[in-house]
C-alpha positions in Angstrom: -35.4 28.5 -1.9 -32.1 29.3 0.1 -31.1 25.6 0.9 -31.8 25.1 -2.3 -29.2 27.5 -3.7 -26.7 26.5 -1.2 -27.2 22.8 -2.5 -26.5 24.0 -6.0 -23.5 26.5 -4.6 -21.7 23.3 -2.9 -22.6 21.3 -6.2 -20.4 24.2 -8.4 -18.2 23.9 -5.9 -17.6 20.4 -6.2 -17.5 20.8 -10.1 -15.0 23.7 -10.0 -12.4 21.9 -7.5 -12.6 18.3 -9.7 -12.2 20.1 -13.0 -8.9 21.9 -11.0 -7.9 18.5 -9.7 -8.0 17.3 -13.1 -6.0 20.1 -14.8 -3.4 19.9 -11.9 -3.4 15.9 -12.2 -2.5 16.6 -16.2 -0.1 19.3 -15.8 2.0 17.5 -13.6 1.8 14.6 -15.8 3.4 16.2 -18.4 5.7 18.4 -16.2 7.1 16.7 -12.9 5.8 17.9 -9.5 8.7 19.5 -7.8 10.5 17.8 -5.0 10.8 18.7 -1.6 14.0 18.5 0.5 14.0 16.1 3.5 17.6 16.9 4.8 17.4 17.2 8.3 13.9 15.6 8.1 13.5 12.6 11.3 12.2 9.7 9.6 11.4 7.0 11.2 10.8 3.4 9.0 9.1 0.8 11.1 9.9 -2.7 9.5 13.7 -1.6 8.9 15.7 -4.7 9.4 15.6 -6.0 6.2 14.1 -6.0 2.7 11.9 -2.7 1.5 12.8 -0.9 5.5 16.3 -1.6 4.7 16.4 0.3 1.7 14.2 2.5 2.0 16.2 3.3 5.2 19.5 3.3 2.2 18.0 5.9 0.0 16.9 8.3 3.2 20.1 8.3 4.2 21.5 9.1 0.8 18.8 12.4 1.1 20.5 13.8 4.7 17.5 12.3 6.6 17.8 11.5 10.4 16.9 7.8 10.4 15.2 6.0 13.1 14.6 2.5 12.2 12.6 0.2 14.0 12.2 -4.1 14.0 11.5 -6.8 15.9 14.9 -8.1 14.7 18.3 -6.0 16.9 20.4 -7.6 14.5 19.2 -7.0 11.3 17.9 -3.5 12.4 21.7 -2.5 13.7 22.9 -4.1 10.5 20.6 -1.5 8.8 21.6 1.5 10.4 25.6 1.0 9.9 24.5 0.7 6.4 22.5 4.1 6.5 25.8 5.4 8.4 28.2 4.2 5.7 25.5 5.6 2.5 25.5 9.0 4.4 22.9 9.5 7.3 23.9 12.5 9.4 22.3 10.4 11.9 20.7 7.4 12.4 19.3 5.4 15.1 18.1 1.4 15.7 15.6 0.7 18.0 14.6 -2.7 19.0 10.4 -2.8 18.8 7.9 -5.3 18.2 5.6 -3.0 16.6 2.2 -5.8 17.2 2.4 -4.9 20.8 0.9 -1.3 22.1 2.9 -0.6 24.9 6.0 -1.5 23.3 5.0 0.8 20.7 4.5 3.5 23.1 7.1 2.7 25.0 9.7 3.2 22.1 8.0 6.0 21.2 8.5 8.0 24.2 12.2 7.4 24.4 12.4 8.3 20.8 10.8 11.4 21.4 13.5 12.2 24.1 16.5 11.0 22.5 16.2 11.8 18.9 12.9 14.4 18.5 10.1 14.9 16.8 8.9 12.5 14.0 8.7 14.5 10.7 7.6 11.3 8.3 6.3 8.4 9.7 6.5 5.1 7.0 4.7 2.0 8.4 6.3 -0.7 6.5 6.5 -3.5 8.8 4.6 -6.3 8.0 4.0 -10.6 7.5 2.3 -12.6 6.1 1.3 -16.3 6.9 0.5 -17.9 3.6 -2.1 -20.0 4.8 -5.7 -20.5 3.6 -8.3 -18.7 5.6 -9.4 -22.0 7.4 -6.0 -23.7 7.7 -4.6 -20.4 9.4 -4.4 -20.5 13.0 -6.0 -17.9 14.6 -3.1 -16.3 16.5 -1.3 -16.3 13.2 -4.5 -14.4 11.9 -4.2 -12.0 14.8 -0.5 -11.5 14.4 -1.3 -10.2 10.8 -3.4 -7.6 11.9 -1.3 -6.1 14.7 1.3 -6.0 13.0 0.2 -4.8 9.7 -2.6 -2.8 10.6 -3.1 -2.5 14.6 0.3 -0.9 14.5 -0.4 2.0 11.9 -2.4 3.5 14.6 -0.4 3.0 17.8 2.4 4.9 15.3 -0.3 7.4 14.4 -1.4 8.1 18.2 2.4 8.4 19.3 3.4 10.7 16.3 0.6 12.7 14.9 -0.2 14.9 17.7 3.3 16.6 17.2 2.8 16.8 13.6 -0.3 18.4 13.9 1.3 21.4 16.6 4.3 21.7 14.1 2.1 21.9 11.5 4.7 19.9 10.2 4.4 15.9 8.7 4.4 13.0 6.3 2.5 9.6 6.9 3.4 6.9 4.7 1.5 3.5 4.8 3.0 1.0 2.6 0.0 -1.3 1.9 -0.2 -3.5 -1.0 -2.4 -4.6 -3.9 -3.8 -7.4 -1.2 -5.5 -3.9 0.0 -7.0 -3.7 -2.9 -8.0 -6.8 -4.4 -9.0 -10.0 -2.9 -6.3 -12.8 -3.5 -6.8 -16.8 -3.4 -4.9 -17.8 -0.1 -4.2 -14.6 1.5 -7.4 -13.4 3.4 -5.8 -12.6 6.5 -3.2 -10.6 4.7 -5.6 -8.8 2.4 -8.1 -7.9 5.4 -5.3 -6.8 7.2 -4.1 -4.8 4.2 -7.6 -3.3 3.4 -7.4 -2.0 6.9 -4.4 -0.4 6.8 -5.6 1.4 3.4 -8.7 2.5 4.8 -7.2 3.7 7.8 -4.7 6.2 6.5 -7.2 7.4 3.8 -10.1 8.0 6.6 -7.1 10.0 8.8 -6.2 11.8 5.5 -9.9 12.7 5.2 -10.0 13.4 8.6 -7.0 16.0 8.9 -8.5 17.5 5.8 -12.2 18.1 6.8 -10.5 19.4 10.0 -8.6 21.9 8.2 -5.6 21.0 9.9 -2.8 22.2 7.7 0.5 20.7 7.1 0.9 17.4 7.5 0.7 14.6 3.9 -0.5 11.5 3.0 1.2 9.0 0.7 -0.6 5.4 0.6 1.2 3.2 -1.1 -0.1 -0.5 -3.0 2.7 -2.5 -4.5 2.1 -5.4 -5.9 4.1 -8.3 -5.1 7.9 -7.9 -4.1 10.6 -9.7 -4.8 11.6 -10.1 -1.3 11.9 -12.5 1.7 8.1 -12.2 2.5 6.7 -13.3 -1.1 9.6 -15.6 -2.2 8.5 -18.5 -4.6 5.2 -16.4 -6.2 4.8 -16.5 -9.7 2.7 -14.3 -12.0 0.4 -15.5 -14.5 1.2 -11.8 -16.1 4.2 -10.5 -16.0 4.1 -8.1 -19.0 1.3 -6.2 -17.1 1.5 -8.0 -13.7 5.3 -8.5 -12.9 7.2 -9.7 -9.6 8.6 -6.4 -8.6 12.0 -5.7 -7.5 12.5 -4.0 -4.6 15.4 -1.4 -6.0 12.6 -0.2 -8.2 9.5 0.2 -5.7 12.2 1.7 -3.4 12.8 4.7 -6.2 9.1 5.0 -6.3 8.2 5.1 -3.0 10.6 8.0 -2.3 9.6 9.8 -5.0 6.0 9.8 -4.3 6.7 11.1 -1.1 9.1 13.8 -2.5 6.5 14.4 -4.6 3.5 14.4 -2.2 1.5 12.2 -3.9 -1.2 10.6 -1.6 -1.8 7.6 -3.7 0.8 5.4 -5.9 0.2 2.5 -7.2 2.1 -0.3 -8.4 2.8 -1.2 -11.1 0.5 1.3 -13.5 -2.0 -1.4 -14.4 -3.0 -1.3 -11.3 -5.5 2.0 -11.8 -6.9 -0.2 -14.9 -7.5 -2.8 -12.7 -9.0 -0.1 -10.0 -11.3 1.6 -12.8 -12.9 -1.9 -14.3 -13.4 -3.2 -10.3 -15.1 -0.1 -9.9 -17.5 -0.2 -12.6 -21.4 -0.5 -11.4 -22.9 -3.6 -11.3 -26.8 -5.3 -10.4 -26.4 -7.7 -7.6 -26.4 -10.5 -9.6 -23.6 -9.2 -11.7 -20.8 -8.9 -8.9 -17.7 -11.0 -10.3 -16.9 -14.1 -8.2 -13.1 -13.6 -9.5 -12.9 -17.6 -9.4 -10.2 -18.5 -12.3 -12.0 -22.0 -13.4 -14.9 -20.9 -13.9 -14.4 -19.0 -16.9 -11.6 -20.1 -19.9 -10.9 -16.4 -20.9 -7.2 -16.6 -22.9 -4.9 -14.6 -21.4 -5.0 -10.6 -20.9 -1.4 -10.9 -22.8 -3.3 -11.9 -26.0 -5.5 -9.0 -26.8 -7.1 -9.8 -30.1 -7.8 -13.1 -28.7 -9.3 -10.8 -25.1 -11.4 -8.6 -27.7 -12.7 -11.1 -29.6 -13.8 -13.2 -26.3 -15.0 -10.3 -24.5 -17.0 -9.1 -28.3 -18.5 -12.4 -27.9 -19.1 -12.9 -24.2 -20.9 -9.1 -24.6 -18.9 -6.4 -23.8 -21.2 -3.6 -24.8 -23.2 -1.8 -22.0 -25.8 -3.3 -20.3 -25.9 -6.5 -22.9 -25.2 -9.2 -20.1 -28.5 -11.7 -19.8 -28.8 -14.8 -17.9 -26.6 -17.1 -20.6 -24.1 -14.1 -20.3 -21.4 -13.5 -18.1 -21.4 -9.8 -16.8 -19.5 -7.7 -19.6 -16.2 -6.5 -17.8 -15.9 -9.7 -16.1 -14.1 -11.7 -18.2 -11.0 -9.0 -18.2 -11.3 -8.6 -14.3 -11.2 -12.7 -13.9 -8.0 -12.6 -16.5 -6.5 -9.5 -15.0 -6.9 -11.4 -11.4 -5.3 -14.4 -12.8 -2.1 -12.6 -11.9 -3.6 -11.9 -8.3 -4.9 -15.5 -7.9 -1.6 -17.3 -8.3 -2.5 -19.9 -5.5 -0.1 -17.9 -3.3 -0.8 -19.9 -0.8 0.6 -23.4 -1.6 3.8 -21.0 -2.7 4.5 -19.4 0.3 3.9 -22.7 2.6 7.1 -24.2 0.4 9.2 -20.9 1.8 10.9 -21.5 5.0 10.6 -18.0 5.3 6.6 -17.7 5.8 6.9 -20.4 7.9 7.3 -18.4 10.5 4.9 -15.2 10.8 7.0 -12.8 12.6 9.2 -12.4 9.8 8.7 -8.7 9.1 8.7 -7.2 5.2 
């Protein structure tokens, strides 16, 4: 009998702490979380050279932050960091790092430890891309994509997070994307890569938590496609719902999901649509191949033309058959028609995914 009144004790439990998340999650919808104060904060943006690092480097600064800003590129990163001294940084320092090698990592690490201090908010935001289809990528390309954009989320995490976790003290921002979320046509390598990074920072977030170690945040963040160097040339086949994000505006988000705590953002909103209709249960047979020609749904755009396809095609529960497709994927195949923008042709045009040690 005791175990099982323990299991129904941790079941209550459960219930009672999701029905609080809830009312917390509605409350501060309607009422904005406050914002904490990171003057004086050490924060150090890996990626920093240019693009999302530079400004996100910008709008620190603005905040009082002590920047340290890291990139493969001295003169883009120094560039960077008179920029954060002009917008206001009480201090700010450029460090020269390729973040895909591990003892460079460390290395930098150590004598940033020394020179500047403990790291209070870590944001891993350097990262490539190749733009090439899975078989047409070479495979040190492939392997450059995952040290840089994921293998280097945990060299950070190893040189930073023990001193976070004695201060009690910290903030660890991953910058993933929607690739980390959702397959996309031509970018395997970037979207396994991406994946990883996600699922790293959400298992150490976990982790920290079932460890009661108090003190130190999680923000994970999954943009979808920037209007910077990395993506240049990508089109969306949605852009009321799906649009080519600027980076002034993911920049304002970014810092104020961290101000705010928050461990996941999304970008844009339709994103958690897209989340909730991926996650919907399936039979094996029912998984969507999330291949745009073989279906002719009309754009998610034109809804009464989406209902009255999806009406037809069977959207009621459990009313798919064998001459039927499966009833949410006709919206998940037009909602990835945005996604599957053969971004790979695109970025193969840009001189500046020619290269794949162009960080974001």
């Amino acid at each position: 009998m005791a175990p099982n009144v323990k299991s129904a004790k941790k079941v209550f439990v459960f219930l009672g702490k999701s029905v609080f998340s809830l009312l917390e999650t509605m409350i501060f919808t309607l009422i904005p979380k406050p914002r904490k104060n990171v003057a004086g904060e050490i924060v150090l943006i890996t990626g920093a050279g240019s693009g999302l690092g530079r400004l996100l480097a910008l709008k620190f600064a603005r905040l009082g932050a002590v920047l340290v800003l890291w990139d493969i590129n001295k003169e883009g990163n120094e560039e960077t960091c008179n920029m954060a001294r002009d917008a206001g940084a009480t201090r700010a320092y450029a460090y020269t790092c390729d973040c895909s090698r591990k003892e460079e990592v460390y290395r930098v690490a150590d004598q940033v430890k020394k020179e500047v201090g403990d790291i209070s908010i870590l944001i891993n935001n350097a990262g490539i891309v190749t733009g090439k289809r899975f078989l047409d990528c070479p495979d040190e390309l492939m392997e450059k994509a995952f040290d840089v954009n994921f293998k280097a989320h945990l060299w950070t995490y190893k040189a930073f997070l023990p001193a976070m976790i004695a201060n009690a003290h910290g903030h660890l921002v991953c910058i993933s994307s929607s690739a980390g979320l959702f397959g996309i046509n031509g970018l395997a390598d970037y979207c396994a890569s991406k994946f990883s990074a996600y699922g790293f920072a959400e298992s150490i977030f976990f982790e920290l938590f079932a460890q009661k170690i108090k003190g130190i945040k999680t923000t994970i963040v999954c943009p979808f496609f920037i209007n910077t160097g990395m993506f240049e040339g990508c089109t969306t086949g949605c852009p009321s719902l799906l649009p080519i994000l600027e980076p002034e505006y993911v920049v304002r988000k970014i810092v104020d999901a961290i101000l705010q705590e928050k461990v996941y953002l999304y970008i844009p909103k339709f994103i958690y649509v897209l989340m909730f209709l991926k996650s919907r249960p399936r039979k094996k047979d029912e998984w969507p191949h999330f291949t745009l020609e073989e279906t002719e749904a009309p754009e998610l755009s034109n809804l009464p033309a989406m209902t009255s396809y999806m009406t037809e095609l069977g959207f009621k529960p459990g009313s798919s058959d064998s001459t039927r497709r499966p009833c949410f994927q006709p919206i998940i195949t037009s909602c990835r028609a945005a996604l599957e923008m053969d971004v790979g042709s695109q970025l193969n045009d840009c001189p500046a995914h020619q290269v794949a040690t162009a960080h974001r």
